[in-house]
C-alpha positions as CSV (number, residue, x, y, z in Angstrom):
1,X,-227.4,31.6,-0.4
2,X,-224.2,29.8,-0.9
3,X,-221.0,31.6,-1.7
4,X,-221.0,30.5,-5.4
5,X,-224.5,32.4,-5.5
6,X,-223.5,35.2,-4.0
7,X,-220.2,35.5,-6.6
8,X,-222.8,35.2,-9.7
9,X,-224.8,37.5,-8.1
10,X,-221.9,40.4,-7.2
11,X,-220.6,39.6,-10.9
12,X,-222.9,37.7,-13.2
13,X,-220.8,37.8,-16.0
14,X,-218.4,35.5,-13.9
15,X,-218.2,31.7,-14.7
16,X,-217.6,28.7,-12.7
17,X,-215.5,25.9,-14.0
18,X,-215.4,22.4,-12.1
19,X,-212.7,20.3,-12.1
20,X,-212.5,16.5,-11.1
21,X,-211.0,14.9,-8.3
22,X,-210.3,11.8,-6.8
23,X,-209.6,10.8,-3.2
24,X,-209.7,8.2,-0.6
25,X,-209.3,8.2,3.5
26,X,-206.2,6.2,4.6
27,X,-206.1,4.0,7.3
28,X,-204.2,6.9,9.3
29,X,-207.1,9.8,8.8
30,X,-205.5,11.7,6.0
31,X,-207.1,12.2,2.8
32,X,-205.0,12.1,-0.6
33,X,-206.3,12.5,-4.0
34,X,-205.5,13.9,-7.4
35,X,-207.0,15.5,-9.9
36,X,-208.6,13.7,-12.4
37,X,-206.7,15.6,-15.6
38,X,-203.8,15.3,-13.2
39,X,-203.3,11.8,-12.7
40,X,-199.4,11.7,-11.7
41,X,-199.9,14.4,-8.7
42,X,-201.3,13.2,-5.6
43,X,-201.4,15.9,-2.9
44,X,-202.8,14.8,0.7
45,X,-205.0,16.5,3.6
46,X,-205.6,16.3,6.8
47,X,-209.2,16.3,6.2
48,X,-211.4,16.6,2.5
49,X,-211.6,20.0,3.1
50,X,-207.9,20.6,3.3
51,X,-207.3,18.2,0.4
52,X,-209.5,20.2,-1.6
53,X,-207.6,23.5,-0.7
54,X,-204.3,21.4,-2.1
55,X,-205.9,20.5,-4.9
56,X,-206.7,24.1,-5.5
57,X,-203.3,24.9,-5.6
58,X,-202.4,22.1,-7.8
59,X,-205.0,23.3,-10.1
60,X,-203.7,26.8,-10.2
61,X,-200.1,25.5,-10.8
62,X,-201.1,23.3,-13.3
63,X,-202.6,25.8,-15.0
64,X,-199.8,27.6,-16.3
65,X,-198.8,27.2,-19.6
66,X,-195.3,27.5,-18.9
67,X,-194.6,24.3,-16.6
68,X,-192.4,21.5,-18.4
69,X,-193.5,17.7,-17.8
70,X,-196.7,18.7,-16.4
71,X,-199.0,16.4,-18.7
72,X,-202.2,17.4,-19.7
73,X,-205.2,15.2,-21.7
74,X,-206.6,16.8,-24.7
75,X,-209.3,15.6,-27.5
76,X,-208.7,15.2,-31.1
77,X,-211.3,15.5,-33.7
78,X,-211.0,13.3,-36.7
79,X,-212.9,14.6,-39.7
């Protein structure tokens, strides 16, 4: 059972979100990436699953509504 499993199961009324990323290896071992509603703010690792732990914080830091010059993409429907 995989942890995400075992959260939905300890609290089904809790719901995952996914967020996009994108990331590359450089030539000295280290991973950076971004997310993808984040273009602007590349974070690196020392491996993906250290990048991805940055990328968590980015994504909780990002998420407050408060932050000036943070840009964020939104959609706009056109009746």
């Amino acid at each position: 059972m995989t942890p995400a499993e075992r959260n939905t199961q300890n609290n089904p009324e809790r719901q995952f979100i996914s967020e996009l990323f994108t990331y590359w290896r450089e030539c000295d071992g280290h991973f950076l990436g971004y997310l993808n509603a984040y273009p602007d703010h590349w974070t690196q690792g020392d491996d993906l699953v250290d990048l991805k732990a940055q990328l968590l914080d980015l994504y909780h830091e990002f998420s407050k509504e408060d932050l000036p010059g943070i840009r964020k993409v939104g959609e706009l429907v056109v009746d």
